[in-house]
Structure formats: structure tokens, C-alpha cells
C-alpha positions in Angstrom: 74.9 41.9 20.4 71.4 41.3 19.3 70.8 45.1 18.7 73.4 44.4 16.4 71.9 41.3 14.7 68.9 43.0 14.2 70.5 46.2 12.6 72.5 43.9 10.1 69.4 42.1 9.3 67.1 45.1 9.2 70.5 46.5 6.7 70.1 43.6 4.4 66.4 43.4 3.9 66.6 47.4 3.0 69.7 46.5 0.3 67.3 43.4 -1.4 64.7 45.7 -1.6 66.6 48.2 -3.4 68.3 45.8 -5.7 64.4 44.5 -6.4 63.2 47.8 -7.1 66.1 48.4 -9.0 65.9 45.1 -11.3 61.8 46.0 -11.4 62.8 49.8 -12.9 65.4 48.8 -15.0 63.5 46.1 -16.6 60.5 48.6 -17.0 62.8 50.7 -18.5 64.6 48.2 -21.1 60.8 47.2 -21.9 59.6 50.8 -22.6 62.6 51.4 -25.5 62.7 48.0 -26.7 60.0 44.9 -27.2 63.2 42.4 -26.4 63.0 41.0 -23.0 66.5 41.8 -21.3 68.3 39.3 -19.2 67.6 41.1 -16.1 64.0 41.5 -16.5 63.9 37.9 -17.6 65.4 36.9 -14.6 62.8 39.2 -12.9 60.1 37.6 -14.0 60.9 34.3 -13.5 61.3 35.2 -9.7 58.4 36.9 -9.7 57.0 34.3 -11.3 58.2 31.9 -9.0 57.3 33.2 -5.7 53.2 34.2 -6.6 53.3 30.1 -7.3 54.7 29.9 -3.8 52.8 32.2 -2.4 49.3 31.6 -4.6 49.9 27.6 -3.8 48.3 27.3 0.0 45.7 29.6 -1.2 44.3 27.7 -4.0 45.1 24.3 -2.3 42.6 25.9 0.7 40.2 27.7 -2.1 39.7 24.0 -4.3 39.1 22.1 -0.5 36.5 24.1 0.4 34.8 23.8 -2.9 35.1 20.6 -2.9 33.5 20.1 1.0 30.7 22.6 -0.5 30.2 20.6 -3.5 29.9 17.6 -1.4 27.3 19.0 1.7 25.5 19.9 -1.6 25.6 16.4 -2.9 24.6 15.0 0.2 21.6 17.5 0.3 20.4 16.6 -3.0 20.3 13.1 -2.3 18.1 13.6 1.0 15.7 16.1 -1.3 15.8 12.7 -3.5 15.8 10.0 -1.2 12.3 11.9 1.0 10.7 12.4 -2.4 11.1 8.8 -3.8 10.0 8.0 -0.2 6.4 10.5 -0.8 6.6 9.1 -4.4 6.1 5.1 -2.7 3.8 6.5 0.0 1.5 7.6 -3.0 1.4 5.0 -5.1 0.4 2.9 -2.2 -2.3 5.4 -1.5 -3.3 5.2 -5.2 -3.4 1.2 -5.4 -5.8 1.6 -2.1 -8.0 4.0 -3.8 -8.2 1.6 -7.1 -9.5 -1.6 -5.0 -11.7 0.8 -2.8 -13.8 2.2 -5.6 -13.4 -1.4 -7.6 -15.0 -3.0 -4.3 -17.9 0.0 -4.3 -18.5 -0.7 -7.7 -19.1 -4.4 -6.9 -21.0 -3.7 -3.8 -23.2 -1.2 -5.9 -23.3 -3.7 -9.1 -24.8 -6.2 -6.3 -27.2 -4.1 -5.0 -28.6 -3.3 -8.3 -29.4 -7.4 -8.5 -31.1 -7.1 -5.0 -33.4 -4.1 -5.7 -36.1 -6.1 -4.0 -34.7 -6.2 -0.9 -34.4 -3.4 1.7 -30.3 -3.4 2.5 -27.6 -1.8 4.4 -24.2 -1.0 3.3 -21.3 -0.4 5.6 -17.4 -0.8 6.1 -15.0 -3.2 7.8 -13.8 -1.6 10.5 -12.0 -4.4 12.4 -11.2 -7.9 11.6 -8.7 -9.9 14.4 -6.1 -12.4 13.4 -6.9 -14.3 16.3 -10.6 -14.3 14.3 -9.7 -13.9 10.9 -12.0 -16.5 9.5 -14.9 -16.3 12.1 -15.8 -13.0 13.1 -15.4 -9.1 11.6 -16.6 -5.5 12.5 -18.8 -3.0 10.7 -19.8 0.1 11.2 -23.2 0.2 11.0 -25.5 -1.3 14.2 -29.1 -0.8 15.3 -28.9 3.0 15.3 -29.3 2.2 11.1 -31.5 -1.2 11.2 -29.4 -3.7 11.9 -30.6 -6.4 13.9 -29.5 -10.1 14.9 -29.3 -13.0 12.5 -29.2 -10.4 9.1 -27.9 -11.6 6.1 -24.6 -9.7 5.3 -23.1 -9.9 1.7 -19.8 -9.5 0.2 -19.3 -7.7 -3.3 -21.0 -10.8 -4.9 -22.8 -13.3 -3.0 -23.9 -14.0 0.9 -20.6 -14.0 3.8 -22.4 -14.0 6.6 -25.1 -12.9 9.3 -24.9 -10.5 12.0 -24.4 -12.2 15.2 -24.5 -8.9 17.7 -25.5 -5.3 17.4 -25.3 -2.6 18.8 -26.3 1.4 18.2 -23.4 1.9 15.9 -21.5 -1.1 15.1 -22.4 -4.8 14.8 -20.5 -8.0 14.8 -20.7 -10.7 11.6 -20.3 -14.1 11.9 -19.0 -15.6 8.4 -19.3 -18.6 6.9 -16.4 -19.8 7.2 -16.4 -19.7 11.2 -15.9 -22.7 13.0 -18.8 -22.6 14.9 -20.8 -25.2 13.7 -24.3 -24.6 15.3 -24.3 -20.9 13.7 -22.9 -20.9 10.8 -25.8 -23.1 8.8 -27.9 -21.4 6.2 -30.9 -23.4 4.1 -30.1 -23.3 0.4 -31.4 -24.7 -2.7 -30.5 -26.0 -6.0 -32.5 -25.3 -9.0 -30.9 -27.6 -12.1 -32.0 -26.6 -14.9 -35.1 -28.5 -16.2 -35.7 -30.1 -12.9 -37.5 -29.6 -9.6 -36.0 -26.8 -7.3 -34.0 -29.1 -4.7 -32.8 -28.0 -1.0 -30.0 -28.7 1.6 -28.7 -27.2 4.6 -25.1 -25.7 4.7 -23.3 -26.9 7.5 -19.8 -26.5 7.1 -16.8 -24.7 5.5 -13.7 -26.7 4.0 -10.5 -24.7 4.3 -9.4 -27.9 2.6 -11.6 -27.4 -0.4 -11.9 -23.8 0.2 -15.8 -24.5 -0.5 -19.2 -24.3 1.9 -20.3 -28.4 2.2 -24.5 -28.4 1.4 -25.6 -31.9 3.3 -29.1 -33.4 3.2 -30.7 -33.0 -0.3 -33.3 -35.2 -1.0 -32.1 -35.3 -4.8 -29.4 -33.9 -6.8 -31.3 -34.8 -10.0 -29.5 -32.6 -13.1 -27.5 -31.3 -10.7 -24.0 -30.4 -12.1 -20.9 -28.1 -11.6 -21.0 -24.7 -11.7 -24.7 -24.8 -10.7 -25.6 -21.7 -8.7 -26.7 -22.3 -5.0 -28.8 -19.7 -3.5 -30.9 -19.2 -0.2 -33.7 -21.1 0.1 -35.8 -18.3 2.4 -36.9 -21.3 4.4 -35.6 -20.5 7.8 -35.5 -17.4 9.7 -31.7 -16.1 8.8 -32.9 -15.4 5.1 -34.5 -14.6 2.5 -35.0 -16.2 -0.5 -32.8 -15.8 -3.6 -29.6 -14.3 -2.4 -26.3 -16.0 -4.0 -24.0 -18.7 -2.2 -22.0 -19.5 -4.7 -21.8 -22.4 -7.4 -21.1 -26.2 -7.3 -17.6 -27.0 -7.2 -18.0 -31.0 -7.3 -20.2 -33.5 -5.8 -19.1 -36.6 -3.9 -20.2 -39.0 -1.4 -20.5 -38.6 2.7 -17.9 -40.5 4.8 -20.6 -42.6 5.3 -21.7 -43.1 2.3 -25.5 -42.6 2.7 -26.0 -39.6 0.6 -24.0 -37.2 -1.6 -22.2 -33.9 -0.4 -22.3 -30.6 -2.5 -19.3 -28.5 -2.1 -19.9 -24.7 -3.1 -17.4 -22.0 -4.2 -18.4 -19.0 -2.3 -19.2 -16.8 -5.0 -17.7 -13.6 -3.0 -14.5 -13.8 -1.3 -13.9 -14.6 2.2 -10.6 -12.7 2.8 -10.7 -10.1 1.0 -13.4 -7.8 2.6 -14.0 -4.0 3.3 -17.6 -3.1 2.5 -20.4 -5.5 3.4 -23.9 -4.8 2.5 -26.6 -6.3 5.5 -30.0 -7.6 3.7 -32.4 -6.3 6.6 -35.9 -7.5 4.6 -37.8 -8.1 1.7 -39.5 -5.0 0.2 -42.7 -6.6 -0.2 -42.4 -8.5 3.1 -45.3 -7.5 5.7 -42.7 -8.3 8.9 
């Protein structure tokens, strides 16, 4: 029975083809003897026609989806390429703006050593600076190996910061001015008003309140006014004479009321530090 089936349906499928083949040569034939499309070859094409849409649809519908996955793994790549180059883009202009206050902060430092030209000095880098010991204590790279020695003077990119408190063959720790330790940080300074005696105090402390060095024990503070510069007096041993403090910020009377304090902007800045230059002695000195 299925033999049979088969035979019928094999039967069939050889009759449609005929008939197409047929319809197809007729309707080649009508066309070759006359430009008016027949019925039959009408009806020809429309089937025709219709089944390459049927046929053509899954294709394209498969063709257009994986065009469209490519166009999007394509999208996606370009916005990596972007997104790592706006990345190296940041990472450069960060390097840039660290270059611009590097060479502004050696072009201070060497601006400052042009005023000192009289001095025998040092320069050399930060190299570490705790948090724990942000206002007292910093790293450089320089240390005896170079000339360094205890109780230097070390300068900012405008006036005096610190003194070395240790060193050793290639580094050396600075105490700044603003540490807390009292019975280190003091440096004799002096006052010169203009048409008056030279007048001298002794730094003692640092006012994170003021944001200014306090100058105690002046004998007199005749002509003395704001914006006065303060410099080292070259009286005791941590110094030498001349080097920049800062200026007068105001004047005003001990908690005691006995004498008057002078509070003094620090004339470089205490935060903001990288290169350092260490005043090791006078040029003309005989030490």
C-alpha cells in the first residue's frame, strides 16, 4: 500500500512539473512573437514571483540578522577603542598638569637661588612626606653623601621651611616649621622697619589658626608694620643671616599682656612641597 502511495505521489510531482515546464515554454513562446504578456505567462509569473519571496524570505531575514549582530560587535568595539583612548587622553593630561607645576616649582627654586648666590646650597626632592607627619616632618633625597648635615637650613621655592633634623649618606629628614615640636622648631629672626634700628625676636611657634609663624621677645617693634619682611637673624647656630621667613601678618598683644606678638606669613608654602633647597654655609664663611 505504501509502494503505492509513493508511486501516486512520485506520478503527481512528475505531471506538475510538466504542466510547469509547459506554462514556462509556452509563455517563452507567446513572449518571443508578441511584447503582450499572455494570461498564462502572467499567471506564471506571479507564481514565480510568489514563491522566490517565499523562498528568498528566511534567507534575507537570516542575511539582515547577522548584519545587524556584526554591525553591533563593531559598535561595541569602537566604543572600547574610544572609551581606552579617552581613558590615555585623562592619563595624559594628568601627566601634563604634573609636568607644568614641576618645572613652575624648579623655576622658583632656581629664581631663589639666584637671590642666595652668597650661600653655598643644596637642592633636592621630596621623596616622602607621611600623613601621620604631614605638618612636622618630610623626606629628601639628598643626605651626607652630598653635604648635608644636622640643623641645615632647608628652603621652599621662596623663603625658609625648615632645618634638617637627621641625615644620612643619601637621604635626610626635615623638620618644618610648622611642627609641633616646640623645643626644635625656633629660629632667631629680625625685623628691619624701614628707617629704624634692625630689631630681633625668636620664632617659637606655628598657628594653624592664623596659618602664620608667632615671633615672641622683641625688644621693640618701633616702625614696625604689615607686610614687613622677617628674615634670619644669623644669631644662633641653625642659620645664617638674611634668608626670608616671611612678612608681618598683624601684630597684637601676648595673653599676658606683657609684650606684643608678631605673626608671620610664611613667605613659601608649607603644603605644597616637592623640591627643597638645604643652605649648607656662607660662601665667605671660614667654618
Amino acid at each position: 500500500m505504501k509502494k503505492i502511495n509513493s508511486s501516486k505521489n512520485i506520478i503527481i510531482a512528475i505531471i506538475i512539473v510538466v504542466i510547469v515546464v509547459f506554462l514556462v515554454s509556452v509563455s517563452s513562446t507567446n513572449r518571443n512573437k508578441s511584447k503582450e504578456v499572455g494570461l498564462v505567462q502572467s499567471l506564471t509569473n506571479d507564481v514565480t514571483a510568489t514563491v522566490d519571496k517565499v523562498v528568498a524570505f528566511p534567507f534575507k531575514a537570516i542575511n539582515n540578522g547577522v548584519h545587524s549582530v556584526s554591525n553591533l560587535f563593531s559598535t561595541y568595539d569602537d566604543n572600547e577603542r574610544l572609551k581606552r583612548r579617552l581613558d590615555e587622553y585623562v592619563q595624559l593630561e594628568s601627566e601634563n598638569q604634573t609636568h607644568k607645576q614641576e618645572v613652575k616649582e624648579l623655576k622658583e627654586q632656581l629664581s631663589l637661588n639666584e637671590t642666595i648666590s652668597s650661600y653655598d646650597k643644596v637642592n633636592a626632592a621630596v621623596i616622602s612626606r607621611s600623613p601621620d607627619t604631614w605638618q612636622d616632618i618630610l623626606i629628601i633625597n639628598r643626605g651626607t653623601k652630598n653635604g648635608i648635615d644636622v640643623d641645615m637650613p632647608v628652603l621652599g621655592n621662596k623663603g625658609l621651611i625648615g632645618r634638617v633634623l637627621s641625615a644620612n649618606a643619601h637621604s635626610a629628614k626635615v623638620e618644618l616649621l610648622t611642627s609641633t615640636n616646640k623645643n626644635t622648631n625656633h629660629f632667631p629672626v629680625m625685623l628691619s622697619p624701614e628707617g629704624e634700628a634692625e630689631t630681633y625676636g625668636l620664632m617659637e611657634e606655628y598657628s594653624e589658626e592664623e596659618e602664620a609663624f608667632v615671633v615672641r621677645q622683641f625688644k621693640s617693634l618701633e616702625g614696625v608694620k604689615v607686610g614687613d619682611k622677617v628674615t634670619t637673624s644669623g644669631l644662633g647656630k641653625t642659620s645664617p643671616r638674611g634668608l626670608l621667613v616671611g612678612e608681618v601678618k598683624k601684630i597684637k598683644d601676648s595673653k599676658f599682656g606683657l609684650n606684643k606678638e608678631v605673626y608671620v606669613k610664611p613667605a613659601s608654602s608649607m603644603y605644597d612641597i616637592s623640591v627643597v633647597t638645604v643652605v649648607q654655609r656662607a660662601i665667605e664663611s671660614d667654618e
